[in-house]
C-alpha positions as CSV (number, residue, x, y, z in Angstrom):
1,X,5.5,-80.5,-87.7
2,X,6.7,-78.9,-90.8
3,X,3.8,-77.1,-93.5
4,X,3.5,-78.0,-96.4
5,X,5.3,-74.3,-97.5
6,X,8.4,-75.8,-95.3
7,X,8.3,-78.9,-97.2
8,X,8.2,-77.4,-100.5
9,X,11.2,-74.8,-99.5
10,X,13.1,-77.3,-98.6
11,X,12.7,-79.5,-101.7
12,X,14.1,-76.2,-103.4
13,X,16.4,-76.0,-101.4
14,X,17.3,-79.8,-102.2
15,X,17.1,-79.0,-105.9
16,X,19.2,-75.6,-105.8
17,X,22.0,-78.0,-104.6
18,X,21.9,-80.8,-106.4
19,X,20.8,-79.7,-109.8
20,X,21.6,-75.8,-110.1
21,X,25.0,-75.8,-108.0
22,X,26.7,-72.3,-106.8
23,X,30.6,-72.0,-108.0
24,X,32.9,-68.9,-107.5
25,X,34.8,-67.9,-110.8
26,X,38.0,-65.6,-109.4
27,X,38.4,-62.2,-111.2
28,X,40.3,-59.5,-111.3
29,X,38.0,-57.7,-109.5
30,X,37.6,-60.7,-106.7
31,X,35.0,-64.0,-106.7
32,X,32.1,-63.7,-108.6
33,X,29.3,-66.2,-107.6
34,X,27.1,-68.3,-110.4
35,X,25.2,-71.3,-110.4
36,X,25.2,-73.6,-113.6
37,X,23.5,-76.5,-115.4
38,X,23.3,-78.0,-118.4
39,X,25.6,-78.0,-121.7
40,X,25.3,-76.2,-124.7
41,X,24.5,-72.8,-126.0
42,X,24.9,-70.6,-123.3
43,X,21.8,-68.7,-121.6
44,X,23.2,-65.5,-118.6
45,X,20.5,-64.8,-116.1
46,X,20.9,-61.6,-114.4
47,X,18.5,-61.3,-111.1
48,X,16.9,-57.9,-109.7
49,X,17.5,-55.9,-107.3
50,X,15.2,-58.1,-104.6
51,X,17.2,-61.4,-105.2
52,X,19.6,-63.5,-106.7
53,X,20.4,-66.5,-108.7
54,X,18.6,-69.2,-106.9
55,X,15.2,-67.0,-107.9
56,X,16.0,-68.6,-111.7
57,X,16.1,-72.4,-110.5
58,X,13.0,-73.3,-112.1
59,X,13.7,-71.8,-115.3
60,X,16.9,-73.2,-115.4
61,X,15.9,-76.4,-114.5
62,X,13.5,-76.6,-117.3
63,X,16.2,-75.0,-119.8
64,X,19.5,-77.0,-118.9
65,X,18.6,-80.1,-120.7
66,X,19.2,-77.8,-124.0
67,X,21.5,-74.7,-122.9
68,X,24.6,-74.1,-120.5
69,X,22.3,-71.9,-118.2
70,X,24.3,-69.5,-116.2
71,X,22.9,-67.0,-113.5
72,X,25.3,-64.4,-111.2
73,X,24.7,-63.1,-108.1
74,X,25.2,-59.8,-108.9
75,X,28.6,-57.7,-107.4
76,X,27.6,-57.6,-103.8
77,X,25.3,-60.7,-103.7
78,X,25.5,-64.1,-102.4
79,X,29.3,-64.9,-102.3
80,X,30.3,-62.0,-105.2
81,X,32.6,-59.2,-104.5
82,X,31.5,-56.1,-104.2
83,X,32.4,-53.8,-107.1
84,X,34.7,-50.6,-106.2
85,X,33.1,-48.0,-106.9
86,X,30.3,-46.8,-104.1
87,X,27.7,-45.6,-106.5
88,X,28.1,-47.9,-109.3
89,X,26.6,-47.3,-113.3
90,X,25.4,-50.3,-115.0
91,X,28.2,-50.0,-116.9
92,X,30.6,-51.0,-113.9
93,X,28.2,-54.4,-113.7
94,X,29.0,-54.9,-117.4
95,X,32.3,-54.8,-117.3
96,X,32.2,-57.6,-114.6
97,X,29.5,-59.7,-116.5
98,X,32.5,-59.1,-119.6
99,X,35.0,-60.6,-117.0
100,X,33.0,-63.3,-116.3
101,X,32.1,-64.4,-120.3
102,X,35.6,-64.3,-120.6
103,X,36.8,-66.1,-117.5
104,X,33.9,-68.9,-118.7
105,X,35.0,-68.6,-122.2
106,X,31.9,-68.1,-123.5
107,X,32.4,-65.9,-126.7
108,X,28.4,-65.2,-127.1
109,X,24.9,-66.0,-125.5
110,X,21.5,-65.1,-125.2
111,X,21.3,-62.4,-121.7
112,X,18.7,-62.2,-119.7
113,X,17.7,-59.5,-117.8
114,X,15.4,-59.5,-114.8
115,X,14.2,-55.7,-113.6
116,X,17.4,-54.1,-112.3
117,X,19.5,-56.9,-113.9
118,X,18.3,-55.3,-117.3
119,X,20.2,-52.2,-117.0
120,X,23.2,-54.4,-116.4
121,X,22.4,-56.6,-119.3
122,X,21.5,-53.6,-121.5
123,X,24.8,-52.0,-121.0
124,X,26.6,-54.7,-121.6
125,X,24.6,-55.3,-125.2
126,X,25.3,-51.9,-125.7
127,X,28.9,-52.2,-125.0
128,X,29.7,-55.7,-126.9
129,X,27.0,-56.8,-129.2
130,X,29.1,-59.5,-130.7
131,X,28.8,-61.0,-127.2
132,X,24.8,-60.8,-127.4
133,X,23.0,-63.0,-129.8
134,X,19.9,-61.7,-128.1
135,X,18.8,-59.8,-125.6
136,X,15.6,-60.8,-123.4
137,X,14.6,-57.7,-120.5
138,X,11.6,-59.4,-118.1
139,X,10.0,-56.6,-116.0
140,X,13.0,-54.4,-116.6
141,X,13.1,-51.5,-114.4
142,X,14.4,-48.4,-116.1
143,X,15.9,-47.1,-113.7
144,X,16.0,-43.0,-112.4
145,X,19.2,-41.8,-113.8
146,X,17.6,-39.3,-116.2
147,X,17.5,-35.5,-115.2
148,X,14.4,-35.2,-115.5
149,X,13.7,-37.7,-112.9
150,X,15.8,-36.6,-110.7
151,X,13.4,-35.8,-107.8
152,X,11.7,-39.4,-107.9
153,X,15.4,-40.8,-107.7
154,X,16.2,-39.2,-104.2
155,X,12.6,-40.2,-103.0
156,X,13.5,-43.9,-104.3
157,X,16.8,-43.8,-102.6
158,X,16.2,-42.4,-99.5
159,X,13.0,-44.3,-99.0
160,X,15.1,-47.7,-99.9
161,X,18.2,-47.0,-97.3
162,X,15.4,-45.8,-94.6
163,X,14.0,-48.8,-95.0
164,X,17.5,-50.8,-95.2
165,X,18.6,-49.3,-92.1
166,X,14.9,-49.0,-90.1
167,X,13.6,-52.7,-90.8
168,X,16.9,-54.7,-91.9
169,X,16.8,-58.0,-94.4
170,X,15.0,-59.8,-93.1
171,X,12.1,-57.6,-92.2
172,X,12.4,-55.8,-95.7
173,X,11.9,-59.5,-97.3
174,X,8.5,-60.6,-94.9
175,X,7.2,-57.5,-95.6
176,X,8.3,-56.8,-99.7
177,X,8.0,-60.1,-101.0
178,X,4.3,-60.3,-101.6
179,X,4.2,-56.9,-103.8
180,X,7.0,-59.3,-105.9
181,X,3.8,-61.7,-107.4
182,X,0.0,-61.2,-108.5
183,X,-2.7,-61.4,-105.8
184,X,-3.2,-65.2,-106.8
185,X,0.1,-66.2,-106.5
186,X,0.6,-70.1,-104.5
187,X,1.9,-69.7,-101.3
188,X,5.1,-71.6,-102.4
189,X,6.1,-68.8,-105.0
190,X,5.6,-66.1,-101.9
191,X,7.7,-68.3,-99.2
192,X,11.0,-68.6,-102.6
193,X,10.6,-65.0,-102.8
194,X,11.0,-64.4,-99.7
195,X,13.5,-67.2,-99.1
196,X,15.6,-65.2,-102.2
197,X,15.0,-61.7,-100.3
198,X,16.5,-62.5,-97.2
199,X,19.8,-63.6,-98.3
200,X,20.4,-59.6,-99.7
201,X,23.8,-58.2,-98.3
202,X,23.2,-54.7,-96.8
203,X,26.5,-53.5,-99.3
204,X,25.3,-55.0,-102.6
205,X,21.6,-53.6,-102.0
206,X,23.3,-50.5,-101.5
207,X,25.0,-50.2,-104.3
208,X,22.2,-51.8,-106.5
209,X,19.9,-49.3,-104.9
210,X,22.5,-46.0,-106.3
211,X,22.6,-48.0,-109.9
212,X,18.4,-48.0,-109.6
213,X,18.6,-43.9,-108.9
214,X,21.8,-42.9,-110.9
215,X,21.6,-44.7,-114.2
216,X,18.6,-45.1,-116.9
217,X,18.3,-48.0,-119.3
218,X,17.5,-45.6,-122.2
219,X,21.1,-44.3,-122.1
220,X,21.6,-47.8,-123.6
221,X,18.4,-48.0,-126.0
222,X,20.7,-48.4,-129.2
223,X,20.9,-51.7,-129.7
224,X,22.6,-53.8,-132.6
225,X,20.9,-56.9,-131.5
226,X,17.4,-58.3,-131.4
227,X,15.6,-58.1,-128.4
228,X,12.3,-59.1,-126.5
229,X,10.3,-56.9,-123.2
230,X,8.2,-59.3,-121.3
231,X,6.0,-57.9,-118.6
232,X,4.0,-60.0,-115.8
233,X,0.4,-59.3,-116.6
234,X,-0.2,-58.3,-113.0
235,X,2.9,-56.5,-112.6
236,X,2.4,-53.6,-109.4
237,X,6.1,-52.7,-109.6
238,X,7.0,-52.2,-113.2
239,X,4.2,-51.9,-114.9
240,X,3.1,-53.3,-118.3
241,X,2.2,-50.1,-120.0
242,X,5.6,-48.5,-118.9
243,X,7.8,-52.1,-119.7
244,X,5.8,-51.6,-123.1
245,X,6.6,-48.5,-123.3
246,X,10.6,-49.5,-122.6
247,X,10.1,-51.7,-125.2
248,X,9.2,-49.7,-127.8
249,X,11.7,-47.6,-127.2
250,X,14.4,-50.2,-127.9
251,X,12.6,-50.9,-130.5
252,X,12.2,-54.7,-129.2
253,X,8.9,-56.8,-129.0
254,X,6.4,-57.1,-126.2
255,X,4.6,-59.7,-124.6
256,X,2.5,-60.1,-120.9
257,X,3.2,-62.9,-119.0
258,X,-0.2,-64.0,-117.7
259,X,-1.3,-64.7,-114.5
260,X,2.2,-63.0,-112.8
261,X,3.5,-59.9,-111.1
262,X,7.0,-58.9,-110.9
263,X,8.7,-61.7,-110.1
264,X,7.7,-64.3,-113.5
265,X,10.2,-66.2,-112.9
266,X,9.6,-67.7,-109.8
267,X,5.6,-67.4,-110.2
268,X,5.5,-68.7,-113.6
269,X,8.4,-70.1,-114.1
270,X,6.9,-72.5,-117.2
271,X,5.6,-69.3,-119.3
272,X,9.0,-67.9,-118.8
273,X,11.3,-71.1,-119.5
274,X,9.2,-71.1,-122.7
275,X,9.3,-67.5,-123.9
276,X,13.6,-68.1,-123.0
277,X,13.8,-71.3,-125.0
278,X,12.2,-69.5,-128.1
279,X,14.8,-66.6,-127.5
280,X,17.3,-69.4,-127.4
281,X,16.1,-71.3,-130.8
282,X,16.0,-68.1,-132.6
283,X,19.2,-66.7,-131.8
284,X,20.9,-70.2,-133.3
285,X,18.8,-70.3,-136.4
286,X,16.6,-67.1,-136.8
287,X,13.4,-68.5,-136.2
288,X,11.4,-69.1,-133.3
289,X,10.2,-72.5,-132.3
């Protein structure tokens, strides 16, 4: 007999097929995997380091009736190509994202950046602001790359490719996903987290694991286009005082997202489909809903 969790994952499941559809876009660089809905402005969804596009079904779901929502799995994840380079920056990620915008023909958009898929969305601001009507970093992680960090960075790596190698996906996923949400998170958000987790690719986490320890999202802090911080209010992993610190440093707002931890989108994915639609309505008119 299936539980009620089983049920409810595979009703995701269900909906991730019918209603938020993967498609491979060919490159340049080789396939890069997305899933789509809806019509209309367009809305990019870059994932962490932890998951993929499938973690943003709910958001998009609630989103698609008024946007072209649009997430990747990232080089390396899911069905995308692995980028070239071995340790890659987060502008090697940006210069895929470009290939895709272009390939899609989507001249702007609101980006979305999701812990590690901030520094990929923040170079790519950084890089092209005319592609960026506004930029929106949930939980972003800033990553180790500076100097002065340097030590913390080979503790983070080596502790990630010990545990890569020592417990494999799977085992990573059963025993990582809970530190993903707040203590009260439903059962269902845990099991789609974890669901999410274990479809990582040893190669992409490995290269998403040297862009965690070799680059820093400050490097990218001088923005030419407005831009929101939003931090789960029970965030473990990238804590509200440092995502609010983050923030001020790109001189961007900051709001908590109540009742989550890291992963907002899949716990509260209402708060977050709300705080995205207002990023949406501003960047067409220049004032929030």
């Amino acid at each position: 007999m299936l539980h009620a969790t089983d049920h409810a994952l595979a009703a995701l499941e269900a909906q991730l097929q019918q209603r938020f559809p993967q498609r491979l876009v060919p490159l340049a660089g080789g396939a890069q995997a997305i899933r789509e809905a809806g019509h209309g402005p367009a809305i990019v969804l870059l994932h962490g380091i932890g998951s993929g596009a499938a973690s943003w079904l709910q958001v998009a779901l609630q989103l698609s009736p008024h946007a072209r929502v649009i997430a990747w799995d990232a080089p390396g994840y899911g069905d995308s190509s692995p980028l070239a380079a071995p340790a890659p920056q987060a502008a090697d990620y940006a210069r895929r994202l470009l290939q895709l915008l272009d390939a899609l023909h989507i001249d702007d958009c609101v980006l979305v950046g999701h812990s590690l898929g901030a520094l990929s969305a923040a170079a790519l601001t950084h890089r092209q602001p005319q592609r960026v009507r506004r930029l929106v970093l949930i939980s972003p992680a800033r990553g180790y790359g500076d100097p002065a960090r340097a030590e913390q960075a080979r503790q983070v790596r080596s502790q990630r490719l010990h545990n890569l190698e020592q417990l494999g996906i799977s085992q990573m996923a059963r025993q990582r996903s809970a530190h993903m949400l707040s203590p009260t998170a439903s059962s269902d958000a845990r099991a789609w987290v974890q669901w999410n987790m274990a479809r990582l690719l040893p190669q992409g986490y490995r290269q998403a694991i040297e862009l965690l320890c070799g680059d820093d999202l400050l490097r990218y802090a001088a923005l030419a286009v407005p831009c929101d911080v939003y931090c789960g209010a029970a965030d473990s992993i990238t804590r509200p005082e440092d995502c609010q610190a983050l923030a001020k440093a790109l001189g961007a707002s900051f709001a908590l997202i109540a009742e989550a931890g890291h992963a907002s989108p899949i716990e509260q994915p209402d708060a977050v489909a709300g705080r995205l639609a207002l990023a949406l309505e501003d960047s067409l008119t220049g004032t929030a809903l």
